[in-house]
C-alpha positions in Angstrom: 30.8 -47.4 127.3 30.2 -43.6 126.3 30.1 -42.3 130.1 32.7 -44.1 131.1 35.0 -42.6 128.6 34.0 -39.0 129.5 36.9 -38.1 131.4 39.1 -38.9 128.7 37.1 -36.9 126.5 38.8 -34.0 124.8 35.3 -31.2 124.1 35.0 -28.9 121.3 36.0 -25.9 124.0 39.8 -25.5 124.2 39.6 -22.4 126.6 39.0 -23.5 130.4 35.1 -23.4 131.4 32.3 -25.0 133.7 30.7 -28.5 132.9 28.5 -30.4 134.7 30.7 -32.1 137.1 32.8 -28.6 138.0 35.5 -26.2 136.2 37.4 -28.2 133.7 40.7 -26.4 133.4 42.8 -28.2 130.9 40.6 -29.2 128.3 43.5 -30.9 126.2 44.7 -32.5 129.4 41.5 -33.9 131.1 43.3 -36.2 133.9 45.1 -33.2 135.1 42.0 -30.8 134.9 40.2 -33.7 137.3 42.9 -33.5 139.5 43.2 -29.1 139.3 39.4 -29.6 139.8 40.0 -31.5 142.9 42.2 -29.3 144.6 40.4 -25.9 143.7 37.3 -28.0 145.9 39.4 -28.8 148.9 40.3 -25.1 149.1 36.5 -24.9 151.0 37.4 -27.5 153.6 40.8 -25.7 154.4 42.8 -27.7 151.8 43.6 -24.4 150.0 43.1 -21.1 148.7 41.2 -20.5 145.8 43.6 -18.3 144.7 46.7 -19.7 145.5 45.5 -22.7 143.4 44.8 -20.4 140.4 48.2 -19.0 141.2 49.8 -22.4 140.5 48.1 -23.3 137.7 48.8 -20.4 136.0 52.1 -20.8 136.1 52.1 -24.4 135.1 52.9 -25.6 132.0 49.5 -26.9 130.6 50.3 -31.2 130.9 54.0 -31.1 131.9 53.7 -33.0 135.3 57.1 -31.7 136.4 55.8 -27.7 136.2 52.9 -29.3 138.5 55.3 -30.2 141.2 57.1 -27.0 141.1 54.2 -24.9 141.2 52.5 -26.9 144.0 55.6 -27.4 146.0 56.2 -23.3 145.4 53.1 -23.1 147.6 53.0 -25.6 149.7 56.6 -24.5 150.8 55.1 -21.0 151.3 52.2 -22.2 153.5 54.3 -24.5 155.5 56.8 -21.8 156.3 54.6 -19.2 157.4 53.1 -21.8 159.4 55.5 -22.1 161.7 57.0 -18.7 161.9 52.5 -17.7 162.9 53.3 -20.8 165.4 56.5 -19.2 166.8 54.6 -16.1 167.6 51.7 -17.3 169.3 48.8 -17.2 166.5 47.8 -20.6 166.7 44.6 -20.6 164.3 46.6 -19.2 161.5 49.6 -21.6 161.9 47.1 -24.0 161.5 45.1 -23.0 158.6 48.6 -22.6 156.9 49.7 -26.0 157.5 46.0 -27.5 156.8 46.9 -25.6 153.0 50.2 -26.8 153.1 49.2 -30.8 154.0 47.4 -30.6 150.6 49.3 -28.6 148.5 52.4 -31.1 149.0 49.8 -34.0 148.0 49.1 -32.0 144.8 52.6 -31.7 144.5 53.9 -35.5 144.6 51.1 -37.0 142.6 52.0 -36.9 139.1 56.0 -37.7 140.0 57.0 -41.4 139.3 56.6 -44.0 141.7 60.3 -44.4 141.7 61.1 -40.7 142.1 63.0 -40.2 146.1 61.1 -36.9 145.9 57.8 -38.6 145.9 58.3 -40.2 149.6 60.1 -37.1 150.7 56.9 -34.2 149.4 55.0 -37.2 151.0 55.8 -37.0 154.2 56.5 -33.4 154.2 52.7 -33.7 153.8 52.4 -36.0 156.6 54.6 -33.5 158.7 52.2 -30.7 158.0 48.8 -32.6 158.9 50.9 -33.8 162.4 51.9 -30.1 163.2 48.3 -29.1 162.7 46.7 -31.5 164.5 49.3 -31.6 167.4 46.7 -28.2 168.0 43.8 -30.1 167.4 41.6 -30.1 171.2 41.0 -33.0 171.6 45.2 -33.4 170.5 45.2 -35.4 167.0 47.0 -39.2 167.3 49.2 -41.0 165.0 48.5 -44.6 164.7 50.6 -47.5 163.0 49.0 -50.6 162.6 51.4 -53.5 162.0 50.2 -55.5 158.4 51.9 -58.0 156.5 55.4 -56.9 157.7 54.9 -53.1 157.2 52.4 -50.9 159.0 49.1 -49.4 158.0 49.6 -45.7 158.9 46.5 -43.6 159.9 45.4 -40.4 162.5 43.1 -41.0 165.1 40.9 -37.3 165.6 38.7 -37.5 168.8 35.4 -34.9 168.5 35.5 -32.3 170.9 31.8 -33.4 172.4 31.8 -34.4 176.1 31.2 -38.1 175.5 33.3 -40.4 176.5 32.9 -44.2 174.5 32.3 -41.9 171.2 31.4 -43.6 167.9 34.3 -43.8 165.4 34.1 -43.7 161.4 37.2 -45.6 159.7 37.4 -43.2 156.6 40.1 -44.1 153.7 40.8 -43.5 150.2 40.9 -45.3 146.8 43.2 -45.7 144.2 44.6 -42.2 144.6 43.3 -40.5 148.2 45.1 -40.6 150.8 44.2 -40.4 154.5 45.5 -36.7 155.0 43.3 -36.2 151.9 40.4 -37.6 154.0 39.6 -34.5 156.2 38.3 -32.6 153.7 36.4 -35.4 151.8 34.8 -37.3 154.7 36.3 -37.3 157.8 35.4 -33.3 159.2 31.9 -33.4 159.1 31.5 -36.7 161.3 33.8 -35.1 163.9 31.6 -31.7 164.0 28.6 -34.3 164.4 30.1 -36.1 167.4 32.0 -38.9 166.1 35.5 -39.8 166.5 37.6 -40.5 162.8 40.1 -43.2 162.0 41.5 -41.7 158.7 43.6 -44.0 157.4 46.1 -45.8 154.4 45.6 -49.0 153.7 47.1 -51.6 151.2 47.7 -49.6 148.3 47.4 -46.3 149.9 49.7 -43.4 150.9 52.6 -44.5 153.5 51.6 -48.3 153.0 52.5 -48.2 149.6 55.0 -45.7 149.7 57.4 -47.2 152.8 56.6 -51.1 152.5 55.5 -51.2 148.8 52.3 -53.6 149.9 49.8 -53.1 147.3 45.8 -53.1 147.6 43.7 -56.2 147.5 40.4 -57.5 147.2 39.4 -59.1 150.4 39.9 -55.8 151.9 37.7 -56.9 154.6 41.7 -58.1 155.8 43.0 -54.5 156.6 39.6 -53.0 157.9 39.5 -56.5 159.8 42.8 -55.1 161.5 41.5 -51.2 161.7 38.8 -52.5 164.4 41.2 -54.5 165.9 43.2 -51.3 166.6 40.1 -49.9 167.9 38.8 -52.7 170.6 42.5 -51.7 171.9 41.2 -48.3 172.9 38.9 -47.4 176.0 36.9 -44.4 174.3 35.0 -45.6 172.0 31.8 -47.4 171.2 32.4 -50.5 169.9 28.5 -51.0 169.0 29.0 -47.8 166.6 31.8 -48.7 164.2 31.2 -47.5 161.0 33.8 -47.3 157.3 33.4 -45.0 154.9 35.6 -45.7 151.7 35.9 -42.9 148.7 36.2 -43.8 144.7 37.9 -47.2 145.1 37.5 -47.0 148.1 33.7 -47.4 148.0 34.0 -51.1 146.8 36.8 -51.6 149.3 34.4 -50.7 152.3 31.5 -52.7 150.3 33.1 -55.6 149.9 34.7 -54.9 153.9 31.2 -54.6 155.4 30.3 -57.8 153.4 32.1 -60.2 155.6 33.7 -58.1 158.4 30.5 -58.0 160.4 31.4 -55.8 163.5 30.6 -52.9 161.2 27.6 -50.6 162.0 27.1 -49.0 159.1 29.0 -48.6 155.6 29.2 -46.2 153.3 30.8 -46.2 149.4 31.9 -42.5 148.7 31.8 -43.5 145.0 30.3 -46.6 144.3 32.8 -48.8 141.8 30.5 -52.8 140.6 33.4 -54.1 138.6 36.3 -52.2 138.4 37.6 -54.2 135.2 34.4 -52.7 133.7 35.0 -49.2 134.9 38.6 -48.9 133.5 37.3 -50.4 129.7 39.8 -50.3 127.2 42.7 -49.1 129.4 45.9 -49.3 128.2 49.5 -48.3 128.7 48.8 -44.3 127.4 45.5 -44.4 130.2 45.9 -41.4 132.2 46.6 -43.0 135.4 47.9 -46.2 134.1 51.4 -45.8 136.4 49.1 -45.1 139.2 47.1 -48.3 138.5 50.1 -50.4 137.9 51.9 -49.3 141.1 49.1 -49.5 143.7 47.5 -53.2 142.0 51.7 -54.3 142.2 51.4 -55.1 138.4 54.2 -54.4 136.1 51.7 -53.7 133.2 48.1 -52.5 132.7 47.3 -56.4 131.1 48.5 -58.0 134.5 46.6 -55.0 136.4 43.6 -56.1 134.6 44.3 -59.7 135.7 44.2 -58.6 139.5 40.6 -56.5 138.7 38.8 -59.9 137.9 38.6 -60.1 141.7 37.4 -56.8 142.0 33.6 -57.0 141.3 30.8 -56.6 143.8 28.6 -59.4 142.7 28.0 -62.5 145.5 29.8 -60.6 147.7 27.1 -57.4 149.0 24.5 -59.6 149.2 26.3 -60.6 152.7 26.2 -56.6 154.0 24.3 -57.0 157.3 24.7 -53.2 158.3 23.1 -49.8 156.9 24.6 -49.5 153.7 24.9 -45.5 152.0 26.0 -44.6 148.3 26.7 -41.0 147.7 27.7 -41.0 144.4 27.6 -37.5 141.5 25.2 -36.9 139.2 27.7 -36.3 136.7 31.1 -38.3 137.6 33.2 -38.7 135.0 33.9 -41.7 136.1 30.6 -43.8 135.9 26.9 -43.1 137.4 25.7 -47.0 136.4 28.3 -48.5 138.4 26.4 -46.8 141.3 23.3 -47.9 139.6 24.4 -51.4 139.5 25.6 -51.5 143.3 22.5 -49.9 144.9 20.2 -52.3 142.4 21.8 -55.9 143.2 22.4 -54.5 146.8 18.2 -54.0 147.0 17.4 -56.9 144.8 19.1 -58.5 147.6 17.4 -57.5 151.0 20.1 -55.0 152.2 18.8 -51.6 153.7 20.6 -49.7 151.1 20.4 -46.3 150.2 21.7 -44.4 147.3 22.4 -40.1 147.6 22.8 -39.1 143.6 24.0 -35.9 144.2 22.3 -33.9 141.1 24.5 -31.4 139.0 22.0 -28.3 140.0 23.0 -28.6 143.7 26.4 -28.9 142.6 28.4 -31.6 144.4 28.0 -34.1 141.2 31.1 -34.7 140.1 33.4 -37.9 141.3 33.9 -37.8 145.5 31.8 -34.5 144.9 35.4 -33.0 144.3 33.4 -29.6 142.9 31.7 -29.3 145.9 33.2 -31.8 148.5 31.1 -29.9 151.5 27.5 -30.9 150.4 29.4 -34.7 150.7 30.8 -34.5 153.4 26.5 -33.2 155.2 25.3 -36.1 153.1 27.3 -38.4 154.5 27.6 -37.5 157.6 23.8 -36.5 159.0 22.8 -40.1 157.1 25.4 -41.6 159.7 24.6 -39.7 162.7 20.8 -40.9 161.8 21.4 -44.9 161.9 24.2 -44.7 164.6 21.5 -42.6 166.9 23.1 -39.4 167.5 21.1 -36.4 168.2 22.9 -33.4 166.5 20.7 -31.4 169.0 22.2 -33.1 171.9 25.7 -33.5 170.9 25.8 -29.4 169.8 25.1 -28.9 174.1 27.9 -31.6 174.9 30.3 -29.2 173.6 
């Protein structure tokens, strides 16, 4: 289908410009202009400077993945330094801010590299390392959290809002095919915390240092791992366990979907991305797809053929008729991806009695492009506001708890 392809599309422009879903970089190299385009949005929830990224990519060699790493790594390394030598001498905030720009940088930095590449794990948790040290400063103090799963461990952060309440509610917020949960802070996770609500930000099966350390891969039923997720969190005395809620971005939207389908001690769901039929969504994909490695090593398939195998499974129909809870789809205007799949979601979802509703971010406000990467903060108040209204939190109230 014509949308569907438009990510892959090479335009008429060759010199870098503005579309409809955000700057577009690399018009000969679309997959890495998404991913340029990403970044450069992060850089306005502290995932950045604007002009560190244009730094980078300036020096880069237009689609060579190895001048990516170099140039990210050149200032991630940067950041991460001066991080600690602000820490040493007492400046806190800016240590922190470095670190925050450091954390995804490094992400930037190991994403095109193989799967089998040692410098992959290691820029990895040089990330990790960099989202600890800043949120050891965190008041209420960040927490790591490992979550034993199918022999390995489901690794996440647990961030506590700073409001004096003390059984707070808690969003479980996680990625897709390619976010990570030290990705999640500036896609979905800061706004709840301003709001009042504590964040489990989290990799699952298929995701960051799951996939990475044990090599488990994603699934379908991934009401399984959230399933575990609230098992972590009936373990802990401070929060509420009436006010649970998952938010899920780009793949991640059908895996908290097809979660809040049959894991029922979920309050409220939301699909950051909406994704019907994933089989559908990736078309024609082949071997030369732009993220076809990516696919092959998060679905555990050895080729793109046995990857499409595993997708049959991953289709929302007879599954989110089940959703019992508040449902939200925040979904661009323009993604490159797909806007029917949203379609398709919110219009079975309906047809079938759940309380759904669907945010189509429009390309005026900006914000419409996948995850709202252009404009990640008009996400992040969409989201968020629509879940302080179902889980009953007065925004008024919680501002005075502070």
């Amino acid at each position: 289908m014509a949308e569907q392809k438009l990510i892959n599309a090479i335009t008429d422009r060759r010199d870098p410009h503005y579309q409809p879903y955000g700057w577009h970089h690399w018009p000969d190299h679309p997959w890495m202009a998404y991913q340029f385009r990403r970044a450069l949005g992060e850089t306005q929830e502290g995932g950045g400077a604007i002009s560190e990224c244009f730094q980078a990519a300036s020096r880069m060699i237009p689609g060579d993945k190895e001048s990516w790493y170099k140039e990210w790594l050149h200032i991630a390394d940067r950041n991460d330094r001066r991080g600690d030598e602000e820490e040493a001498k007492g400046h806190i905030e800016t240590a922190k801010a470095c670190w925050l720009r450091a954390a995804d940088y490094f992400r930037q930095a190991e994403f095109w590299l193989d799967a089998a590449d040692p410098r992959r794990l290691e820029t990895f948790t040089r990330m990790e390392n960099c989202s600890k040290k800043w949120g050891r400063w965190l008041n209420p103090r960040m927490e790591e959290v490992t979550i034993p799963y199918e022999g390995g461990q489901m690794y996440g952060y647990f961030v506590r809002s700073p409001v004096r309440v003390e059984k707070q509610p808690v969003l479980i917020a996680f990625g897709g095919l390619d976010s990570i949960k030290d990705e999640m802070w500036f896609m979905s996770a800061r706004a709840p915390v301003q709001r009042g609500m504590s964040v489990l930000m989290i990799d699952g099966p298929g995701q960051g240092g799951t996939l990475r350390r044990h090599g488990i891969p994603n699934r379908a039923d991934y009401e399984v791992p959230v399933g575990a997720m609230i098992d972590y969190l009936y373990t802990r005395d401070d929060i509420d366990r009436d006010r649970i809620a998952v938010c899920g971005s780009s793949l991640g939207g059908f895996y908290a979907a097809r979660a809040a389908s049959y894991e029922h001690r979920i309050a409220a769901v939301i699909s950051h991305g909406a994704v019907w039929d994933v089989n559908e969504l990736w078309g024609e994909a082949n071997e030369g797809h732009g993220l076809a490695d990516h696919i092959k090593w998060v679905f555990g398939a050895s080729s793109m053929r046995e990857a499409f195998e595993k997708g049959r499974d991953f289709k929302l129909e007879g599954h989110i008729d089940k959703i019992r809870c508040p449902y939200l789809i925040c979904h661009g205007g323009s993604d490159v991806l797909s806007v029917r799949q949203a379609t398709q979601v919110y219009e079975y979802a309906k047809a079938h009695g759940v309380d759904v509703t669907l945010e189509m971010v429009s390309v005026e406000e900006t914000g419409a492009e996948h995850c709202q990467h252009d404009n990640p903060t008009i996400g992040q108040e969409k989201m968020a506001d629509w879940l302080a209204d179902r889980l009953g939190i007065d925004q008024r109230e919680m501002n005075a708890l502070r």
